[in-house]
Structure formats: structure tokens, C-alpha cells
C-alpha positions in Angstrom: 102.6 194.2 53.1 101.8 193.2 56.7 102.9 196.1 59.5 103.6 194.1 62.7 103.8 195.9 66.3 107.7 195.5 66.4 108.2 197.3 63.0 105.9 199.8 63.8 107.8 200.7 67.1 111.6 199.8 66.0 111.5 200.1 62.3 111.9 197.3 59.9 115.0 196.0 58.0 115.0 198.6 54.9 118.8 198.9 54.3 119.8 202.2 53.8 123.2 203.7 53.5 126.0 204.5 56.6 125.9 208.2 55.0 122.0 208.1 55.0 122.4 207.0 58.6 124.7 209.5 59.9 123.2 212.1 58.5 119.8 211.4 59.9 121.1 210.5 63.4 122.8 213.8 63.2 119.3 215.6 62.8 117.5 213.3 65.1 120.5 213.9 68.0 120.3 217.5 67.7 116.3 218.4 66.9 115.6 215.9 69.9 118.3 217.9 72.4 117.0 221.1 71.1 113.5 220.2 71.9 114.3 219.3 74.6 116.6 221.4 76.5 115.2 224.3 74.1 111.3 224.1 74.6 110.5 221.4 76.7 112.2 220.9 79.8 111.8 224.1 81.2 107.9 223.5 81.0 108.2 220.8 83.4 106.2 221.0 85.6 103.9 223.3 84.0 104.1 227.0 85.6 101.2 228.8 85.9 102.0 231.3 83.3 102.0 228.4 80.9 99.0 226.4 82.2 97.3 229.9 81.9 98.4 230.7 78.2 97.0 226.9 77.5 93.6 227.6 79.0 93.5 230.7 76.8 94.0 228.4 73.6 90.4 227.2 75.1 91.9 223.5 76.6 89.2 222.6 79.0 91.8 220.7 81.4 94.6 223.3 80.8 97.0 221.7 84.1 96.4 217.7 81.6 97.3 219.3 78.3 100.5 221.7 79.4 101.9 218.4 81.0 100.7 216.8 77.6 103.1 219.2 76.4 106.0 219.6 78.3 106.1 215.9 78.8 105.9 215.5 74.3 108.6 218.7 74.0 110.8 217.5 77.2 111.0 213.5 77.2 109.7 213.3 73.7 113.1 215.1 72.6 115.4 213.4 74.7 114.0 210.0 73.4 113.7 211.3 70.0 118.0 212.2 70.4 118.2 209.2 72.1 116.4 206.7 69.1 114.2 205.1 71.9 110.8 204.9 70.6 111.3 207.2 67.6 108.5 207.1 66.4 105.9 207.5 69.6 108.5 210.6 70.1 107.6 212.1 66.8 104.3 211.8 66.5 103.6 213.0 70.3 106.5 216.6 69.6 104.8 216.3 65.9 101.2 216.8 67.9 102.5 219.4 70.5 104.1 221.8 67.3 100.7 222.3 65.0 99.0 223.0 68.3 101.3 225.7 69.2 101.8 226.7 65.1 98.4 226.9 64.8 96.6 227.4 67.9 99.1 229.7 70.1 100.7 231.4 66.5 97.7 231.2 65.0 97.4 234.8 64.6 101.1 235.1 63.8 102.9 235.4 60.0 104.4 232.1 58.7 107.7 234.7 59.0 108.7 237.6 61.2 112.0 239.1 62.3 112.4 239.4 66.0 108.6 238.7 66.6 106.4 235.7 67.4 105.8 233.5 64.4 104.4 230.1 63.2 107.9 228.9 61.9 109.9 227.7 64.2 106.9 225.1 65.3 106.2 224.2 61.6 109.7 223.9 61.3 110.2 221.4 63.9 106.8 219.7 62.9 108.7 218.7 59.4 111.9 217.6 61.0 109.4 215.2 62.9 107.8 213.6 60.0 111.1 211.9 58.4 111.4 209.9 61.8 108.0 209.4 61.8 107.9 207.2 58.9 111.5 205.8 58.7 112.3 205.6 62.6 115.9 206.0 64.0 118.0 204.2 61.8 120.7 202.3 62.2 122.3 204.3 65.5 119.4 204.5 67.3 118.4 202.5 70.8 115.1 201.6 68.5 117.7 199.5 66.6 118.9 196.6 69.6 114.6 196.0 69.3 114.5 195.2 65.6 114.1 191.7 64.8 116.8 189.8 63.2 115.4 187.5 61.0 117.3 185.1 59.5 
């Protein structure tokens, strides 16, 4: 099996179903909107409150890595909703939530009610890793890049 740069970016032509489509582009649309809109946008540009919490985590160029993630959370989600480089999108939101599950909840339970907790990033870390192998589908913008081979 050879892995070409086009497949790796826009996904290769596994057929799957219309359901197994929709349903997928219905998490992608909504997990990328809610990262976005939800986390990441509002960290852009990084405030000093946040560039502060990420030079507590012990980030030697805290200012370079709260871009890092406001940039992954904010325009990583909308091009995650979006289906435009799926899987770049994934892997960079997939990087940003085990650094905060594990680095800025790292001291907090897997669960709490009305506290801080690691579950909401681990939770969006495994909504990240379907796209990351399979891509957007067949209604994403990663689609119009796909090869059409004959």
C-alpha cells in the first residue's frame, strides 16, 4: 500500500456509505464550530491572562505556543467544520487538547460536576482521531482535491 501526498491531505477513494457520510459530516460540522466559536476564537490573539496561564504550564515561548493554540482551536475548527484540510485540522486541535488535558487539567479528575476537569479536552481529542484517519468524507471541501482516477 503506497500513501501518496494527495491521499494523505484529501483522503483516498474508500467508498463508504451516504449515511456513514452524513453522519460524520454532522460531527465534523459541529465539533469544528464548537471548537471554534467555543474555545478558540476568543483566544485570538492571545490575552495576557492566557499567555500567562501557558507560561505556568512551563512553555519557554509562552506568547509562540498560546498562538499555537488559539490558532489549532480557532482556524483548526473552522477548517475542521469546513472539511478543508481535515486532517492537518485534527491532528493540530488533536495536539492542542492532550496539552490542555494533561498539562493545564493535569491535576484535575477525569470527571467533576461544576469543576475543572480533564474531560471535555479528552473528549474532543477522540472526536479528532476519526477524521484523523478517515478525513472529511464525501461533503467535505477535502473532497473537490481527491483524485479521480479513472
Amino acid at each position: 500500500m503506497q500513501l501518496n501526498l494527495n491521499e494523505l491531505l484529501f483522503g483516498g477513494q474508500t467508498p463508504t456509505s451516504m449515511a456513514t457520510d452524513a453522519g460524520m459530516t454532522v460531527l465534523r460540522v459541529s465539533a469544528g464550530l464548537m471548537m471554534a466559536f467555543g474555545h478558540g476564537l476568543g483566544k485570538l490573539p492571545p490575552s495576557p491572562g492566557f499567555v500567562g496561564m501557558v507560561e505556568g504550564l512551563g512553555f519557554h515561548s509562552p506568547e509562540l505556543f498560546a498562538w499555537m493554540a488559539g490558532l489549532a482551536e480557532g482556524m483548526g475548527g473552522l477548517l475542521l467544520a469546513a472539511g478543508l484540510l481535515t486532517r492537518a485540522s485534527a491532528v493540530a486541535i488533536l495536539g492542542s487538547m492532550l496539552v490542555a488535558a494533561f498539562m493545564a487539567h493535569g491535576g484535575d479528575p477525569l470527571f467533576a460536576t461544576g469543576g475543572p476537569s480533564k474531560e471535555l479536552a479528552l473528549l474532543y481529542a477522540a472526536v479528532m482521531v476519526p477524521f484523523l484517519i478517515a478525513g472529511s468524507g464525501r461533503y467535505g471541501v477535502d473532497s473537490m482535491f481527491r483524485r479521480q482516477d479513472d
